[in-house]
C-alpha positions as semicolon CSV with decimal commas, in nm:
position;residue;x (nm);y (nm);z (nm)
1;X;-2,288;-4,302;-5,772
2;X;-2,604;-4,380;-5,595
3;X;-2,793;-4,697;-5,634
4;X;-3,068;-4,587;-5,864
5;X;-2,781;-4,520;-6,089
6;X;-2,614;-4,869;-6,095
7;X;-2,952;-5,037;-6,153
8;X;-2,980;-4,775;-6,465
9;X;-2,626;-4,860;-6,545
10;X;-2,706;-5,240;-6,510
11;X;-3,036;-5,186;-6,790
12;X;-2,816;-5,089;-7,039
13;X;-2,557;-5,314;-7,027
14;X;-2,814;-5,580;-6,982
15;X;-2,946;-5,474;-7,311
16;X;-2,629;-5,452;-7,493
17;X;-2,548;-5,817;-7,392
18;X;-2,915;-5,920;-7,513
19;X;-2,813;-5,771;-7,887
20;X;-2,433;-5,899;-7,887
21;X;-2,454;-6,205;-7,673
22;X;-2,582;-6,530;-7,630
23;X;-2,823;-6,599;-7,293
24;X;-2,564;-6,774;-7,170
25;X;-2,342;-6,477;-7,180
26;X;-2,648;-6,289;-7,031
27;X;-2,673;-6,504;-6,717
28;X;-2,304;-6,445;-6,666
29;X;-2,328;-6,054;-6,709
30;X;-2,642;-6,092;-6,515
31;X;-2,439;-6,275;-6,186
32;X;-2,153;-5,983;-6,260
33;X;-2,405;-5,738;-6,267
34;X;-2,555;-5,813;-5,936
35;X;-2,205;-5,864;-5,743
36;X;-2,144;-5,566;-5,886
37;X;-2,433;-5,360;-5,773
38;X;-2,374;-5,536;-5,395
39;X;-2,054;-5,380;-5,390
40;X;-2,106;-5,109;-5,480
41;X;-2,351;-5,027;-5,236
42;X;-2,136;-5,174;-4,994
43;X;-1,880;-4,913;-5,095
44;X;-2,150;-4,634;-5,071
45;X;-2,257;-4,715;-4,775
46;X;-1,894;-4,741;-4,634
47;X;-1,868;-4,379;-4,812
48;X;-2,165;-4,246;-4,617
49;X;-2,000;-4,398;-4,302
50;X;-1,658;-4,247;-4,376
51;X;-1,832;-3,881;-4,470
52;X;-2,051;-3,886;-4,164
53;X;-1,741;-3,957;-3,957
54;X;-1,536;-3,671;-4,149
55;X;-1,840;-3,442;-4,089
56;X;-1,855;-3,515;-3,664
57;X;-1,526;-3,514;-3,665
58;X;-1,538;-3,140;-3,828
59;X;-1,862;-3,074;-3,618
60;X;-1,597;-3,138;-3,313
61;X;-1,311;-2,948;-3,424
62;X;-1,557;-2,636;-3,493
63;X;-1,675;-2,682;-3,120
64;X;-1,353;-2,659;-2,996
65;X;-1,305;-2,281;-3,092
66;X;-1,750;-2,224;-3,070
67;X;-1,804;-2,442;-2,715
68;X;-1,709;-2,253;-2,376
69;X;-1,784;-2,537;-2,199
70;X;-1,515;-2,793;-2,131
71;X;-1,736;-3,038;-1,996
72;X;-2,059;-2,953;-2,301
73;X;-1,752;-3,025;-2,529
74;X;-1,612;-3,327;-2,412
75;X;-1,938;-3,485;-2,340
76;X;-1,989;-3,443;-2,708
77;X;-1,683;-3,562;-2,833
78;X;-1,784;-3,869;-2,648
79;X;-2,153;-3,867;-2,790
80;X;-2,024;-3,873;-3,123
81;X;-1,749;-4,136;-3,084
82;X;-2,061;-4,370;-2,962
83;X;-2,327;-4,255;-3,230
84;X;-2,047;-4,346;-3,481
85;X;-1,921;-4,646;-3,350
86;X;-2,210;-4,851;-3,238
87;X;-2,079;-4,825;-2,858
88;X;-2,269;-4,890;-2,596
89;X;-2,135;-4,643;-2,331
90;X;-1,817;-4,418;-2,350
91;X;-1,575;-4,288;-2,088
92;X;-1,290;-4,057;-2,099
93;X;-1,085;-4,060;-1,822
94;X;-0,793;-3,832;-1,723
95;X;-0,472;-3,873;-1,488
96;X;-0,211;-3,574;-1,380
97;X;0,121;-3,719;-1,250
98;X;0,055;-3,863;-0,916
99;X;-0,340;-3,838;-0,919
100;X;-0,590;-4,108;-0,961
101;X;-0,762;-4,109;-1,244
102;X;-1,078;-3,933;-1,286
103;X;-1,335;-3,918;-1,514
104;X;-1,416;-3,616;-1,683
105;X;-1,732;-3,795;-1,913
106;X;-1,941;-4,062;-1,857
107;X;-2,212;-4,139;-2,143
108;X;-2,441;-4,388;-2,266
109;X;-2,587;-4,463;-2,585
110;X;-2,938;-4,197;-2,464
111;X;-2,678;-3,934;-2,435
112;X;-2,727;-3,956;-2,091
113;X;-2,489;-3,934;-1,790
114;X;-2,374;-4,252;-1,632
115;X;-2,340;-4,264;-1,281
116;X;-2,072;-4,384;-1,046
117;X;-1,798;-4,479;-1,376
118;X;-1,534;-4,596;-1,185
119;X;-1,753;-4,926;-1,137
120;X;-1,848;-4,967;-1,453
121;X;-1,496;-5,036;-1,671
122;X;-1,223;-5,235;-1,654
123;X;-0,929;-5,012;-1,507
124;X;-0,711;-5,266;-1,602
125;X;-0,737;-5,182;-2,008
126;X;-0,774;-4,811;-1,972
127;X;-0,461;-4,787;-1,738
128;X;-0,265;-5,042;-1,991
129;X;-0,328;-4,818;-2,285
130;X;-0,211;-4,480;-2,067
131;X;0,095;-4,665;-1,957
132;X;0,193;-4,804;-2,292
133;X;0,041;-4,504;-2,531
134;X;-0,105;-4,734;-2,757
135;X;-0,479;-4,778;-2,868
136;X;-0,635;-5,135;-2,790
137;X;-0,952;-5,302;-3,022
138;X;-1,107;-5,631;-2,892
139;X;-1,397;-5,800;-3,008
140;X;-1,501;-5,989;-2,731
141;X;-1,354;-5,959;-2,428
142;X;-1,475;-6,302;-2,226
143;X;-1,258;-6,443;-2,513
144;X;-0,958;-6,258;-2,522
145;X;-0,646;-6,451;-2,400
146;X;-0,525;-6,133;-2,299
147;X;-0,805;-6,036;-2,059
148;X;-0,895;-6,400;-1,922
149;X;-0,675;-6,279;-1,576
150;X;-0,865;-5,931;-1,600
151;X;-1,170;-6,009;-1,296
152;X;-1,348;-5,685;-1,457
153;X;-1,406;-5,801;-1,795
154;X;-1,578;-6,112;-1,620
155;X;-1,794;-5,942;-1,321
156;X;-1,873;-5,670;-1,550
157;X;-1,942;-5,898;-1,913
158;X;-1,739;-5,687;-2,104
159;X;-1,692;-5,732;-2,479
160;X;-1,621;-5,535;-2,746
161;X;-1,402;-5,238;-2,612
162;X;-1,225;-5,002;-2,798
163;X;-0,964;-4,739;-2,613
164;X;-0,773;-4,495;-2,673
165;X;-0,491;-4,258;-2,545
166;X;-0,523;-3,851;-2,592
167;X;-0,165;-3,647;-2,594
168;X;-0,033;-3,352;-2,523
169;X;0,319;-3,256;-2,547
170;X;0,438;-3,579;-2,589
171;X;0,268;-3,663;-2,261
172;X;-0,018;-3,926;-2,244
173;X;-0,306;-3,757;-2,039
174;X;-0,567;-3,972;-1,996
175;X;-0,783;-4,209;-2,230
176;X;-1,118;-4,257;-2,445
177;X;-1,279;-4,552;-2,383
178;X;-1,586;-4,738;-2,520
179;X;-1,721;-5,041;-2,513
180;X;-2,037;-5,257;-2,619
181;X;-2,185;-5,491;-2,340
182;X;-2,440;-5,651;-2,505
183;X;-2,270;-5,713;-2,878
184;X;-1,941;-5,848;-2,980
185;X;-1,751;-5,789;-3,267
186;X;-1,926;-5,427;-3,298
187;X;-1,600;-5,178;-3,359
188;X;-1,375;-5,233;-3,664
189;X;-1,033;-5,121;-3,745
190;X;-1,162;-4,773;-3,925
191;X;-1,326;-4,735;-3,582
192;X;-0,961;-4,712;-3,402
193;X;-0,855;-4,454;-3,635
194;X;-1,163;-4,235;-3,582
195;X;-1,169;-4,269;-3,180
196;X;-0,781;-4,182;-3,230
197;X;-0,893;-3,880;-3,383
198;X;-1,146;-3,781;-3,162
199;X;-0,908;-3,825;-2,886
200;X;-0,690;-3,656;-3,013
201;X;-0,930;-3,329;-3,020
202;X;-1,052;-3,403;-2,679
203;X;-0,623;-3,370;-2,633
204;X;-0,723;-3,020;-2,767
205;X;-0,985;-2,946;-2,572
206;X;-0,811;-3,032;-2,253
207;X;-0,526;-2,880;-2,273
208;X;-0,644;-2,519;-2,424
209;X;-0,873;-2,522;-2,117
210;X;-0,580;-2,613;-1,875
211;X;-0,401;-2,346;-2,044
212;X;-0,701;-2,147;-2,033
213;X;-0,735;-2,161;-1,682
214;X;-0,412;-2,137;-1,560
215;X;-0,409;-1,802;-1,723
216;X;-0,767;-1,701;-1,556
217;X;-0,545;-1,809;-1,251
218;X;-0,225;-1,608;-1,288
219;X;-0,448;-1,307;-1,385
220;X;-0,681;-1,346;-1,033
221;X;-0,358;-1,398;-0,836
222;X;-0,208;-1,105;-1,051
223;X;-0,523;-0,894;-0,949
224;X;-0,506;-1,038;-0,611
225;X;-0,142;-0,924;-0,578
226;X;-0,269;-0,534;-0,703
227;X;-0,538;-0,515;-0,472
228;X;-0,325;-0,654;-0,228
229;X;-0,061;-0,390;-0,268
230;X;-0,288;-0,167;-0,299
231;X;-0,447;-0,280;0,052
232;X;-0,069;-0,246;0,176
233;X;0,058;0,069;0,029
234;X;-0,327;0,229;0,180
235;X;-0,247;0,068;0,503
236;X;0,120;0,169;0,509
237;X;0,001;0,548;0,402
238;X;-0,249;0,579;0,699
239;X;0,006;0,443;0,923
240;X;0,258;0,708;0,793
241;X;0,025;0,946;0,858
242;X;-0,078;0,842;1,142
243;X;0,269;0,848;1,326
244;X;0,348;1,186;1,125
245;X;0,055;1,288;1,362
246;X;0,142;1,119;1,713
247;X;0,520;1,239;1,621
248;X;0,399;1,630;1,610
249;X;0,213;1,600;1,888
250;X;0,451;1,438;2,088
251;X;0,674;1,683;1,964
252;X;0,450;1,991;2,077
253;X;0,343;1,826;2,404
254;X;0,749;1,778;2,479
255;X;0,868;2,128;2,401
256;X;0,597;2,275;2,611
257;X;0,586;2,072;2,893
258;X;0,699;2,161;3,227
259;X;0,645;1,944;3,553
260;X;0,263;1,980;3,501
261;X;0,249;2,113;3,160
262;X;0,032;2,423;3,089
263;X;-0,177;2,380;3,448
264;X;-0,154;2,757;3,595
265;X;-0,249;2,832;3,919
266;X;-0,148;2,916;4,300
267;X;-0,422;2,995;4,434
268;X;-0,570;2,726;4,742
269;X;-0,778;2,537;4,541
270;X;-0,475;2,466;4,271
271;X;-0,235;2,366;4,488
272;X;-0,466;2,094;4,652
273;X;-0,481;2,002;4,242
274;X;-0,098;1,995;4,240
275;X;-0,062;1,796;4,616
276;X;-0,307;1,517;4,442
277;X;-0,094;1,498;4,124
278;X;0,216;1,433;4,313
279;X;0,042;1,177;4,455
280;X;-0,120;0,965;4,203
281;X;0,060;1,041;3,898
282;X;0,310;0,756;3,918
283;X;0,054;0,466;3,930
284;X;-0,096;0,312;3,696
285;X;-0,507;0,314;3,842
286;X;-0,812;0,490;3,631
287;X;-0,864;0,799;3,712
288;X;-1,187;1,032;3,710
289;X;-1,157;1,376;3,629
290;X;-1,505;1,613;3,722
291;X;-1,557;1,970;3,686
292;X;-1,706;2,227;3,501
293;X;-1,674;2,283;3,120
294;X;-1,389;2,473;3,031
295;X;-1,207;2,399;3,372
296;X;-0,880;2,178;3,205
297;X;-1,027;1,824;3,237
298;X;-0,820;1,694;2,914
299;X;-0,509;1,913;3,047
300;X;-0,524;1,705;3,351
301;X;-0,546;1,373;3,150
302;X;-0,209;1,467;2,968
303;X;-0,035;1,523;3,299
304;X;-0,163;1,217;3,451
305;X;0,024;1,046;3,099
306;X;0,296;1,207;2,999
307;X;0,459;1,275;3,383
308;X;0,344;0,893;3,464
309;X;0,491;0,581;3,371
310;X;0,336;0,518;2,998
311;X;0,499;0,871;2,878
312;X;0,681;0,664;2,596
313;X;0,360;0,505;2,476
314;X;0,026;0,687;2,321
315;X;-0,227;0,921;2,438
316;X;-0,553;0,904;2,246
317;X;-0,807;1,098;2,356
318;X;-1,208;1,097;2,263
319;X;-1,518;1,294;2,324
320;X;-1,825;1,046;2,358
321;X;-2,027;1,279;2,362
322;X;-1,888;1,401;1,988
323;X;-1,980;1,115;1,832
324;X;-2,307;0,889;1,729
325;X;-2,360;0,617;1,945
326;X;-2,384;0,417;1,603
327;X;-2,049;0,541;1,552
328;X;-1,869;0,506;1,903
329;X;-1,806;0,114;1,899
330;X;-1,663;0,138;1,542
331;X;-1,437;0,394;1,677
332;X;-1,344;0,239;2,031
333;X;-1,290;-0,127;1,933
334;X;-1,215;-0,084;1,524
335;X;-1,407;-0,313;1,266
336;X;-1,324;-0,536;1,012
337;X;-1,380;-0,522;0,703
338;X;-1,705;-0,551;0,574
339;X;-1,845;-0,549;0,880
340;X;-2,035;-0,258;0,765
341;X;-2,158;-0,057;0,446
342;X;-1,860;0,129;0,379
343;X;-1,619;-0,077;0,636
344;X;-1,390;-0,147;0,317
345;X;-1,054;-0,267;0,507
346;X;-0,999;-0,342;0,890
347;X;-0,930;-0,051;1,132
348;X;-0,782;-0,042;1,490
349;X;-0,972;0,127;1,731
350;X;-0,885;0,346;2,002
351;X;-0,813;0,114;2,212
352;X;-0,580;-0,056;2,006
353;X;-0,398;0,261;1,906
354;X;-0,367;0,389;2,266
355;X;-0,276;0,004;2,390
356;X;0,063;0,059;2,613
357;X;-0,021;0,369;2,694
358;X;-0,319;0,616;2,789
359;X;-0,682;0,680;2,668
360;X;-0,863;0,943;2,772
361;X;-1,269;0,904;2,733
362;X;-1,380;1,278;2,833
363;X;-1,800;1,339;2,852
364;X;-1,838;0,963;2,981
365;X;-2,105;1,077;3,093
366;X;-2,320;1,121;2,772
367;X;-2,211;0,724;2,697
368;X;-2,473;0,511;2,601
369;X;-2,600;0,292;2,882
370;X;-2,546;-0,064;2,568
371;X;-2,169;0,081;2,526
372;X;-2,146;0,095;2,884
373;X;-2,210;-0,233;2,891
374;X;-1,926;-0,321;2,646
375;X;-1,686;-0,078;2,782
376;X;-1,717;-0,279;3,128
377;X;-1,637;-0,589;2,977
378;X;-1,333;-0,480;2,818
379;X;-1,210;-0,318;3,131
380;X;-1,270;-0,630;3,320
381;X;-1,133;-0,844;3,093
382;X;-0,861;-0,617;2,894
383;X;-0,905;-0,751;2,593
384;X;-1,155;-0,603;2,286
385;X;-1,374;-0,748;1,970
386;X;-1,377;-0,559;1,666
387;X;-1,695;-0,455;1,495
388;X;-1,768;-0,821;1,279
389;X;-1,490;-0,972;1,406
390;X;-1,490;-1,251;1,652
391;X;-1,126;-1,305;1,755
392;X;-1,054;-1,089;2,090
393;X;-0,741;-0,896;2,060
394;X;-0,516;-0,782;2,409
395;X;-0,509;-0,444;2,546
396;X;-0,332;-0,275;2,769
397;X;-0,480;0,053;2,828
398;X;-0,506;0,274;3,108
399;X;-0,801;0,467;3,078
400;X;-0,875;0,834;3,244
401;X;-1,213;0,964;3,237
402;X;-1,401;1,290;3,255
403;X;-1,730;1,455;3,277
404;X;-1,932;1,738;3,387
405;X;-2,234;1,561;3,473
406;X;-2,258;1,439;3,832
407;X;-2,229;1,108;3,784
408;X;-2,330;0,959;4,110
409;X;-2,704;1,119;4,055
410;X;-2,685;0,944;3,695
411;X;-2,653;0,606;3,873
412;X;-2,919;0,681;4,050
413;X;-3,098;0,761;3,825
414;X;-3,043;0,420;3,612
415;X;-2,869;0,660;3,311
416;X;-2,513;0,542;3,418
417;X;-2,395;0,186;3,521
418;X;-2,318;0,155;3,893
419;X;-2,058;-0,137;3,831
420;X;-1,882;0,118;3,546
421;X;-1,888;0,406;3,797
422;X;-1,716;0,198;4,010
423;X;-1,456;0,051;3,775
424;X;-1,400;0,429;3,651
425;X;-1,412;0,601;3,941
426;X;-1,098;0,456;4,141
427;X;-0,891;0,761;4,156
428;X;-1,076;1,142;4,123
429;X;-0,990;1,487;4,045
430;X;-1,262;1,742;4,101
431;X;-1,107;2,084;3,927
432;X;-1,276;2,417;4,063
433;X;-1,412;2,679;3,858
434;X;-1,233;2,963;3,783
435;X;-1,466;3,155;3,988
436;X;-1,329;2,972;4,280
437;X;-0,970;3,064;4,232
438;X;-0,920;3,401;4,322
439;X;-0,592;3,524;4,213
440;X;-0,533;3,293;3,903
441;X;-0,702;3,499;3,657
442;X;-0,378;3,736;3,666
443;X;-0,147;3,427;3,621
444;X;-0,383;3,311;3,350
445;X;-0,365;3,645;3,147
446;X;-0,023;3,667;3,151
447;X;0,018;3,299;3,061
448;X;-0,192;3,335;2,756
449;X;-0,018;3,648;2,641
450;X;0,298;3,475;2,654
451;X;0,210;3,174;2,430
452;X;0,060;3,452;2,168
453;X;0,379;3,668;2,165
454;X;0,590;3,324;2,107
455;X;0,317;3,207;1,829
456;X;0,368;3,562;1,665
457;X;0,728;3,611;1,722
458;X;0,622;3,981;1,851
459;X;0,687;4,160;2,182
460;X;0,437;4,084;2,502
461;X;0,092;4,266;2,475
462;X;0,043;4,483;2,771
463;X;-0,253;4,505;3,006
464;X;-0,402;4,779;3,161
465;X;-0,473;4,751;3,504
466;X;-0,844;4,876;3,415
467;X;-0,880;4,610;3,215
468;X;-0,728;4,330;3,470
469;X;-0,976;4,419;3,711
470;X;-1,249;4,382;3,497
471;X;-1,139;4,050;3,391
472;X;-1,075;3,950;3,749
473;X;-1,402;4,013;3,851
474;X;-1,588;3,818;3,553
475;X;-1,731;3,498;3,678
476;X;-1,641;3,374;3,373
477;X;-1,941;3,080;3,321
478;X;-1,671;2,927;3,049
479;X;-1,432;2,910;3,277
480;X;-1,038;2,864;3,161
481;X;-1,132;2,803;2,823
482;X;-1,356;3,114;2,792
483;X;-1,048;3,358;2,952
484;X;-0,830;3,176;2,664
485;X;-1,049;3,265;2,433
486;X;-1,132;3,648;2,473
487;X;-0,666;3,691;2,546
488;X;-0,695;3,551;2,179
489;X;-0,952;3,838;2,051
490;X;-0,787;4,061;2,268
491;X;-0,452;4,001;2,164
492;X;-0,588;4,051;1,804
493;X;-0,781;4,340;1,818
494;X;-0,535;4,545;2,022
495;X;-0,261;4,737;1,870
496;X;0,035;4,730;2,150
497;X;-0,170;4,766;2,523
498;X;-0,512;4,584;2,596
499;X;-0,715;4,849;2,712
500;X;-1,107;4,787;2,942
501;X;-1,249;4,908;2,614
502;X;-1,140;4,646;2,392
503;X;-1,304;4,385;2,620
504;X;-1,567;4,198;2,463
505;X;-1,913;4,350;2,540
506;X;-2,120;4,067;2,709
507;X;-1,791;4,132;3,026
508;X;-1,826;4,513;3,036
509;X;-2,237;4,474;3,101
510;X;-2,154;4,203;3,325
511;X;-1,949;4,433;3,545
512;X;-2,122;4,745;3,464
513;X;-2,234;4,742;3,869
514;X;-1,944;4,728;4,007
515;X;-1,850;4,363;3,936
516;X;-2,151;4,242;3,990
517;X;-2,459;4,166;3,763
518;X;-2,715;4,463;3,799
519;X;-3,042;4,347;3,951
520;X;-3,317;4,428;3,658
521;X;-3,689;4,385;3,646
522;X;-3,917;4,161;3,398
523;X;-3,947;4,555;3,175
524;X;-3,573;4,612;3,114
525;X;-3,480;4,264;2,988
526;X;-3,532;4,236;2,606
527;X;-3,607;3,967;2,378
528;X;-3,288;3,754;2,352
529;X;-3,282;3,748;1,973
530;X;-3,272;4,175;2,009
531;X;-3,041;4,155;2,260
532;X;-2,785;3,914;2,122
533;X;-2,820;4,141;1,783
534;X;-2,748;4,417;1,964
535;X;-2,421;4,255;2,121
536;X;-2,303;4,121;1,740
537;X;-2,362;4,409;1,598
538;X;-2,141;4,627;1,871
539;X;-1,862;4,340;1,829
540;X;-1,883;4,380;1,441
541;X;-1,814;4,781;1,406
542;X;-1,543;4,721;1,701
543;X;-1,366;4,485;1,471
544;X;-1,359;4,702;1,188
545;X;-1,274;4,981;1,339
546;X;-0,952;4,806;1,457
547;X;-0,882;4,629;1,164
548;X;-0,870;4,990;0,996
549;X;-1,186;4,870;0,766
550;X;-0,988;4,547;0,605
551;X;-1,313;4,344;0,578
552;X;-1,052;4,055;0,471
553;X;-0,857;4,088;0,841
554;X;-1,180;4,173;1,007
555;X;-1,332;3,834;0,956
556;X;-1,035;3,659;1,021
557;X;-1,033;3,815;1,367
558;X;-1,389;3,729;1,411
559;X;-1,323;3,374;1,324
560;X;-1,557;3,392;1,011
561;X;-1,563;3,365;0,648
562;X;-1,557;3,678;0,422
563;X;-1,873;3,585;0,301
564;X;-2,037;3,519;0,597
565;X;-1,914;3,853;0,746
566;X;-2,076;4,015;0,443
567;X;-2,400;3,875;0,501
568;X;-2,377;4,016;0,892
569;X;-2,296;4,362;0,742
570;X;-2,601;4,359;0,504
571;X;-2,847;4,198;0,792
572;X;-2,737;4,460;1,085
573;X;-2,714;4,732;0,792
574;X;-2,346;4,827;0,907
575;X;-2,155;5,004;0,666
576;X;-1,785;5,038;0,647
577;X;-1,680;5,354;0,634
């Protein structure tokens, strides 16, 4: 009933009194009439009060399940307790077991922020009502017996203050507070019951976002465990695989080594090789290995480790000139991760792997004059940075170079580092070509036909002497690694002896005067596109012919693809027969 309806209500009774009663009766009905109609509005009013109250509080409760944001929720829990209220300013304030308390919202009656709370209550009420649980309503502070010791409420003219405490699990967390500065007597008893109840959602709110993000916490350290086990099973796999590797090859470099290994030779040259060995290979000094390509620089780098006194430790060898100088401090020093696009865990480098024992750095000479620079430092100091890292890590590496560039003209030249040449060059083997070793070729041969006959499990090939001699008097530019090679296609292509005809063709023009290159004029040489045509096709039809026409066992002789050997066919217009 609104109050256009009691005033209609109050017309018609009026009027029935003026037909039944006396005016005296009238004035009475009149005075009831009016108290009436005051109360009742009262009570409508109180009504509106109560319903707006009912409909924040539901406005509230429907945020708690709508609002994401603790703090956007809170601060309007607090908004509303003040709008409803008639507070001044509003506070809710929150304390875990052995913390100070801390505000969570601070609001005044603009809805704005307040700044610097912890000045502006009295810490003496809020922390009464957390210790005892119970709400507290004054009227006006600065008369309160209870709060005439409390030197807050004085400096800070409180007066009316309402607080609250907000649960959870039987377990007071913290309180709502609000109070009124400039008015006494503002908050009533229906006011306690409300901020009780919006406490009691900010309780609510709290918790399910405690609960909320303790979850969000235990799934991140759940995916922080995964990736980290992943990270660790990754980590553990490479290093599986890595000592799977180092175990074969120690295992291969232990069942075929000898005093010096695989090194072949008795000829003069050799044995000064060998007298040098027996000198140096028991310390512990860098060592710089020259000589031609092909000539068994590396081969001399695994004698130097494995008959020295870091056998039981690595060997890790590395061609610099194999890899992009972008590429070459990654792989020396390692990186961490994200040091780099693609760098997506750390990663030892060479260095590291090899520290105890040996690395070998063959084509030094093809180095990069800024990694120069770096590779000096960490031999002078012994200790490397990874790629994005900045913590230096210890090595202890001894470190045997080799090149076939003379590096002394480099130096001069300002393409080397005079100070590295030094540092590198404290020991040196220079190994001859295999030109310069008369005599070692035969060794050499039969060497190499003995490692094939063991790889095939098959009887010894045999050499005709034909064929010795022209492989004896081949200067072969290749050197060691050149003779390996053609024993291999030998060894394939024959069927029992090695014959001078199954020698590869570029040997038997070679020798075609006697062992010696044939003098020819400008006229008899041919394009070298012709000539080296010539030569592939002539290799091509000898394979086939000796593989009996098997295109399949041709190829794999040849060291190509089916496909690829296809292609040749069609281009040289060979056809199998």
């Amino acid at each position: 009933m609104d109050k256009k309806r009691l005033k209609e209500v109050k017309a018609r009774a009026k009027d029935l009194f003026f037909v039944l009663r006396s005016n005296e009766e009238l004035d009475v009905a009149e005075r009831f009439f009016a108290e009436c109609e005051s109360r009742g509005l009262r009570v409508l009013e109180r009504l509106k009060q109560d319903n707006d109250r009912l409909q924040k509080l539901l406005e509230i409760t429907r945020g708690l399940n709508q609002e994401k944001d603790l703090k956007a929720l809170l601060s309007a829990i607090i908004d509303s307790g003040i709008d409803l209220t008639g507070a001044e300013r509003g506070f809710l304030l929150v304390q875990a077991p052995g913390e100070l308390e801390r505000f969570e919202v601070a609001r005044n009656f603009d809805r704005e922020d307040i700044t610097n709370p912890e000045v502006k209550v009295s810490h003496t009420i809020a922390n009464e009502v957390f210790q005892t649980g119970r709400a507290l309503l004054c009227s006006n502070a600065q008369d309160d017996p209870r709060f005439q010791a409390v030197p807050s409420v004085k400096s800070l003219s409180l007066r009316a203050i309402l607080c609250a405490p907000f649960r959870a699990r039987d377990r007071v967390l913290g309180v709502v507070y609000l109070d009124n500065r400039f008015a006494e007597g503002v908050f009533r008893e229906e006011d306690l019951a409300l901020l009780e109840a919006f406490a009691a959602q900010a309780a609510v709110a709290i918790e399910g976002a405690r609960l909320l993000e303790e979850n969000r916490q235990k799934a991140a350290q759940v995916e922080l465990l995964n990736r980290e086990l992943e990270a660790r099973v990754e980590t553990q796999s490479i290093k599986i695989h890595r000592i799977q590797q180092l175990l074969t090859q120690k295992q291969s470099a232990l069942a075929e080594r000898s005093q010096y290994g695989d090194i072949v030779g008795a000829s003069a040259r050799m044995q000064e090789i060998f007298s040098l060995l027996d000198r140096i290979v028991e310390t512990d000094l860098p060592v710089l290995v020259t000589g031609e390509s092909g000539t068994g620089k590396e081969m001399i780098a695994r004698v130097l480790h494995y008959e020295g006194p870091r056998s039981e430790k690595e060997f890790v060898s590395e061609n610099c000139a194999a890899i992009a100088p972008s590429l070459l401090e990654s792989e020396l020093f390692g990186h961490v991760k994200g040091a780099f696009t693609g760098a997506s865990r750390d990663k030892e480098g060479l260095f590291e792997l090899a520290s105890g024992g040996t690395l070998f750095l063959d084509e030094i000479g093809d180095m990069p004059l800024e990694m120069q620079t770096k590779l000096l430092r960490v031999l002078q100091e012994k200790s490397i940075r990874r790629v994005g890292g900045d913590k230096r890590i210890d090595v202890d590496v001894r470190v045997i170079t080799a090149t076939n560039r003379d590096l002394r003209r480099l130096v001069e030249e300002g393409a080397f580092r005079e100070d590295l040449y030094f540092r590198l060059n404290v020991l040196s083997i220079d190994l001859p070509p295999l030109r310069e070793r008369p005599g070692d070729v035969r060794l050499l041969v039969d060497h190499f036909l003995a490692l094939l006959a063991r790889e095939r499990a098959t009887e010894l090939r045999v050499l005709e002497p034909e064929a010795l001699r022209y492989l004896e008097a081949y200067p072969w530019p290749g050197n060691i690694r050149e003779l390996a090679n053609e024993i291999r296609r030998l060894d394939a292509l024959a069927d029992g002896t090695i014959r001078a005809s199954h020698l590869s063709r570029r040997i038997l023009k070679a020798l075609a005067g006697g062992g010696r290159l044939e003098p020819v004029s400008p006229e008899d040489i041919l394009p070298l596109d012709i000539r080296l045509s010539e030569v592939e096709k002539e290799e091509i039809a000898r394979a086939l012919a000796a593989c009996h026409q098997n295109k399949t066992k041709t190829a794999e002789v040849l060291g190509i693809s089916r496909y690829t050997l296809n292609r040749k066919l069609e281009r040289l217009g060979i056809s199998p027969e």
